[in-house]
C-alpha positions in Angstrom: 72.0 145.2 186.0 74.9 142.5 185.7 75.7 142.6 182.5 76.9 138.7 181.4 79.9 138.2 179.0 79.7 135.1 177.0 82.9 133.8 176.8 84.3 131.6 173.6 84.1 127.9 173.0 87.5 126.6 174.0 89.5 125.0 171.0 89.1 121.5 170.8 92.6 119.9 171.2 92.5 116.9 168.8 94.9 113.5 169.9 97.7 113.2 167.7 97.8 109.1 167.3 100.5 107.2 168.2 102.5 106.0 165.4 100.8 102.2 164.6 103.2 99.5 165.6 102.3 97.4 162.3 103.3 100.4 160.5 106.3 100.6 161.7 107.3 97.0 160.8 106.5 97.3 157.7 109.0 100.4 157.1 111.6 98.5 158.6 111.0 95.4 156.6 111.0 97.5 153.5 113.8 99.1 154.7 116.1 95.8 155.2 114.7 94.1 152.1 116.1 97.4 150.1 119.3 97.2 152.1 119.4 93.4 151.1 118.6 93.9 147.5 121.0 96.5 147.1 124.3 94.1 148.6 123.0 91.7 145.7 122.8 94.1 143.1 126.6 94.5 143.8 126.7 90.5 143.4 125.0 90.2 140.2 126.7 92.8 138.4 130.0 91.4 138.9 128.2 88.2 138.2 127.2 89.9 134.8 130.1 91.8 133.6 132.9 88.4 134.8 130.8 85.6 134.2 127.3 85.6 132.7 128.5 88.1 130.0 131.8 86.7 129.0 129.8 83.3 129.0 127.2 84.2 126.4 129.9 86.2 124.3 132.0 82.7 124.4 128.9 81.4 122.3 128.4 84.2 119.9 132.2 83.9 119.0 131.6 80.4 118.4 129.7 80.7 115.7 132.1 83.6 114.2 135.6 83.8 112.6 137.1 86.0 115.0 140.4 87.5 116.1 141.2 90.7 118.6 141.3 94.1 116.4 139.4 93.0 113.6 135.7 92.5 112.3 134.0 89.6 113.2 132.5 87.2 110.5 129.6 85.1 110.7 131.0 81.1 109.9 128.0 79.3 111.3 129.2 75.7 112.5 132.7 76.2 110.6 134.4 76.2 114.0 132.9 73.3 115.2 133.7 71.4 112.2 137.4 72.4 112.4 137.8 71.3 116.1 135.4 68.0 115.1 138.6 67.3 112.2 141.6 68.2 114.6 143.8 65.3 115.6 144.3 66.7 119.0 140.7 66.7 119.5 140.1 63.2 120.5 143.0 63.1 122.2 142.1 66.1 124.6 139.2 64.2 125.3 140.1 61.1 125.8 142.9 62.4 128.5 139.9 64.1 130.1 137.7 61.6 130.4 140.6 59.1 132.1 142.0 61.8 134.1 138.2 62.0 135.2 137.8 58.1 136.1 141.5 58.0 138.3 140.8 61.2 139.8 137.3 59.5 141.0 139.4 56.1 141.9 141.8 57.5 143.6 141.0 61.4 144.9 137.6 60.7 145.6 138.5 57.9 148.3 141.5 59.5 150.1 140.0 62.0 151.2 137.1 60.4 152.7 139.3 57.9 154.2 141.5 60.7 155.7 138.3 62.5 157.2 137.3 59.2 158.8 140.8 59.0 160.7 140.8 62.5 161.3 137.6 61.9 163.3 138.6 59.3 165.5 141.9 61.1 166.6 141.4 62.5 170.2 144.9 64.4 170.6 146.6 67.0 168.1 143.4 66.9 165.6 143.7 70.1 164.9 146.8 70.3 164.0 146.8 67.3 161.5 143.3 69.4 160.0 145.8 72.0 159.4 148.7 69.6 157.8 146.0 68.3 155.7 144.4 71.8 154.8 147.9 73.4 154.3 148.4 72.4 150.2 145.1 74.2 149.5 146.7 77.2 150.6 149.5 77.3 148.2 149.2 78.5 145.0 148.3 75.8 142.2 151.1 77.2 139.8 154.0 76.7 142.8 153.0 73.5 143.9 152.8 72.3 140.5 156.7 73.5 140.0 156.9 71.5 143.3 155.8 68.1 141.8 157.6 68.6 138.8 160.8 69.2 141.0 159.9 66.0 142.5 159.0 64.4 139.5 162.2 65.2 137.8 163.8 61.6 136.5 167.4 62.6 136.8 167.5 64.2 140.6 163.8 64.2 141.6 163.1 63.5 144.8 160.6 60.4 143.8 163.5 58.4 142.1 166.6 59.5 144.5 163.7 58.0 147.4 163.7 54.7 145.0 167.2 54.3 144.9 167.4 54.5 148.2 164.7 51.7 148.6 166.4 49.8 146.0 163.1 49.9 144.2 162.9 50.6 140.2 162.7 54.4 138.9 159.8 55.7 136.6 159.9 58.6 134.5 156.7 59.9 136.2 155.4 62.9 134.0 157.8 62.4 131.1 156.7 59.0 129.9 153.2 58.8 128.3 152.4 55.8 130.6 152.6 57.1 133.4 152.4 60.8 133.2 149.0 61.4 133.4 148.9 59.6 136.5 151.4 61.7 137.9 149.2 64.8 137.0 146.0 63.0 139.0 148.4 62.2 142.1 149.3 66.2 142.1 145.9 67.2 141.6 144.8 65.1 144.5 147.4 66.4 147.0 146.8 69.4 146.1 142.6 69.7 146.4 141.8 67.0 148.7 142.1 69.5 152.0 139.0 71.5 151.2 137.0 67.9 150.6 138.3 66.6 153.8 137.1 69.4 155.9 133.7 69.0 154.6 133.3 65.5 154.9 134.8 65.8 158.6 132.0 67.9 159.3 129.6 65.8 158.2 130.8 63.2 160.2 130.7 65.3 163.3 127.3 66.1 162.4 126.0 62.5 162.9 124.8 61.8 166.1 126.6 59.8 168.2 123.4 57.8 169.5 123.9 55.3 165.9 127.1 54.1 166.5 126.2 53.1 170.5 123.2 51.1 168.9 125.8 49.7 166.6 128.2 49.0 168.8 125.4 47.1 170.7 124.5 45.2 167.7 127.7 44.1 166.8 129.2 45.9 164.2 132.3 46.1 163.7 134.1 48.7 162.3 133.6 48.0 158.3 129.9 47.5 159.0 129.5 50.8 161.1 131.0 52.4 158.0 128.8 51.3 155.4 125.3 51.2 157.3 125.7 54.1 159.7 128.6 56.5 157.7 127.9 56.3 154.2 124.2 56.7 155.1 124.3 59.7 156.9 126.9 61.9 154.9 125.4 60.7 151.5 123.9 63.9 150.5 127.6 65.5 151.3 129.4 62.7 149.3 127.1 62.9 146.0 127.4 66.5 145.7 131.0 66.6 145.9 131.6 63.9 143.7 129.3 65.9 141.1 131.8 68.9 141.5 134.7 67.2 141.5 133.7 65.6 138.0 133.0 68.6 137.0 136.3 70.1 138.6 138.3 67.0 136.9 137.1 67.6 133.6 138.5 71.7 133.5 142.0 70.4 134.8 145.0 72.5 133.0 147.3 74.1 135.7 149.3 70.6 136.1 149.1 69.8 131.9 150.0 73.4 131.4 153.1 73.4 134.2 154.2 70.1 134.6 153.6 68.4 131.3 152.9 71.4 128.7 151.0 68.4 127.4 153.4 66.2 126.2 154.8 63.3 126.1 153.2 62.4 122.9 149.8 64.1 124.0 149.5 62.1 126.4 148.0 64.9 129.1 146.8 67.3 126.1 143.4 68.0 128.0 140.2 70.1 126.7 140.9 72.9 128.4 144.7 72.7 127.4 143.3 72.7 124.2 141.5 75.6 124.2 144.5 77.4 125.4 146.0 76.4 122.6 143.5 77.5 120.2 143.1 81.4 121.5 146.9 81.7 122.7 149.0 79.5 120.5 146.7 79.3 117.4 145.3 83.0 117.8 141.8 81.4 116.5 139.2 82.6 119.0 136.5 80.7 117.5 138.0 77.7 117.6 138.5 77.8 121.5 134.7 79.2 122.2 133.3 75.8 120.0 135.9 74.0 122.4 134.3 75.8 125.3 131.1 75.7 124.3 130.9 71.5 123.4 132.6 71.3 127.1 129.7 73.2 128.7 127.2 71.5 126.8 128.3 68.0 128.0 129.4 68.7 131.5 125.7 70.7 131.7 123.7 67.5 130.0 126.1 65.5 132.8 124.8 67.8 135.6 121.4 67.7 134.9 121.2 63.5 134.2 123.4 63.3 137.7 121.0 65.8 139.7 118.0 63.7 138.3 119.2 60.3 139.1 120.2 61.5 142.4 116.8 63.2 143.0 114.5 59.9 142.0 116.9 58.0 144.4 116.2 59.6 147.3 112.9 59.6 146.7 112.7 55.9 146.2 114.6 55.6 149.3 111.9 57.8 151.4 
């Protein structure tokens, strides 16, 4: 008689899924928002320690009696009241503010001009973008020397180029007429390459199908500009005339170089002014009140500009 083994159930092999392709994803999107994250923390510390945290210390000190190595004491609106009482003080500000309107009059339209001829050249346009980018890249503090070289009233370059003309001499920066629009002209040549870039790419930006149907209309040049230009690039050209203000309004290389803020206080500026306080003066809470009534009225200015810009284009939609 056979006799019959019974053999044993075979092991059930069990399918070892496939890793799920949603999964998979969302590890990798985790992954690259950490990666992201972690390249801004870097960001926002140096933001922190170099800027947010030497701001909010700027308004503590404000409000104190402070000088480096000692004790800080609590003065309330002391400083404030001092700076209200100096003499300088509405002269620094009244500097500002016209520095401010000629830099608007006459730095704000050059460069928007330039970009305009700039865009209808057809040969060597990039080299004249470079001529016109080129004072950008020297430092501030050399090409003020530079102007003040040229400014000089005895062998300057300005007045040996009016002799030549047979033209009357100035005394440019050394008379308190005409010195603080000497320090707008320097300013201007000396920051109006970065503005003329951008407004050249705005204008290469607008499509080229407007000015045919201008053309067709009509138009000459002046009216091409105004209903076709000005309309297109208008977002560019109000937020650069907010940052320029706001630019305008923290001048202090040319005062501090060219002028040291005479004659007469006649290019004393705000921030000149607070140099003077913490350097000169050694009176630190002085120069944070300064600094702090300067952000307080060029953020109140920012805010009212952003708004009035904001309900204008939405009238205009």
């Amino acid at each position: 008689m056979t006799k019959t083994v019974e053999r044993p159930p075979a092991a059930r092999v069990r399918p070892v899924k496939a890793p799920s392709p949603a999964g998979d994803r969302r590890r990798r999107r985790l992954t690259d928002h950490l990666r992201a994250y972690g390249f801004l923390l870097g960001g926002l510390v140096c933001f922190a320690l170099f800027s947010w945290y030497p701001a909010i210390r700027a308004v503590v000190i404000a409000f104190q009696k402070y000088t480096p190595g000692s004790d800080p004491e609590w003065v309330g609106t002391a400083n404030f009241t001092r700076v209200w009482q100096d003499p300088e003080f509405a002269a620094a500000w009244r500097n500002t503010l016209t520095f401010t309107l000629l830099a608007l009059l006459i730095g704000f339209a050059i460069p928007f001009v330039l970009a305009l001829v700039l865009n209808e050249l057809r040969h060597a346009r990039a080299f004249f973008r470079v001529v016109v980018y080129l004072p950008v890249m020297i430092p501030p503090v050399v090409s003020a020397l530079l102007w003040k070289w040229f400014y000089d009233p005895g062998a300057g370059l300005a007045n040996e180029a009016l002799r030549l003309l047979h033209l009357p001499t100035s005394n440019w920066s050394n008379g308190a007429d005409t010195a603080l629009v000497s320090l707008v002209i320097v300013a201007t040549w000396a920051n109006m390459g970065g503005t003329v870039l951008i407004y050249l790419a705005a204008l290469q930006s607008i499509p080229g199908e407007l000015y045919e149907a201008a053309e067709l209309d009509g138009a000459n040049l002046l009216q091409r500009v105004r209903h076709v230009t000005v309309p297109q690039t208008r977002f560019v050209i109000l937020m650069l005339m907010l940052l320029q203000i706001i630019a305008t309004m923290q001048v202090f290389t040319e005062p501090f170089v060219i002028t040291g803020g005479g004659p007469e206080n006649a290019t004393v500026t705000v921030l000149y002014l607070i140099y003077k306080y913490a350097f000169l003066y050694n009176d630190f809470g002085g120069a944070c009140a300064l600094s702090v009534m300067l952000l307080a009225l060029l953020g109140a200015f920012s805010a009212v500009y952003l708004r009035l810009t904001r309900s204008g284009e939405e009238a205009a939609a």
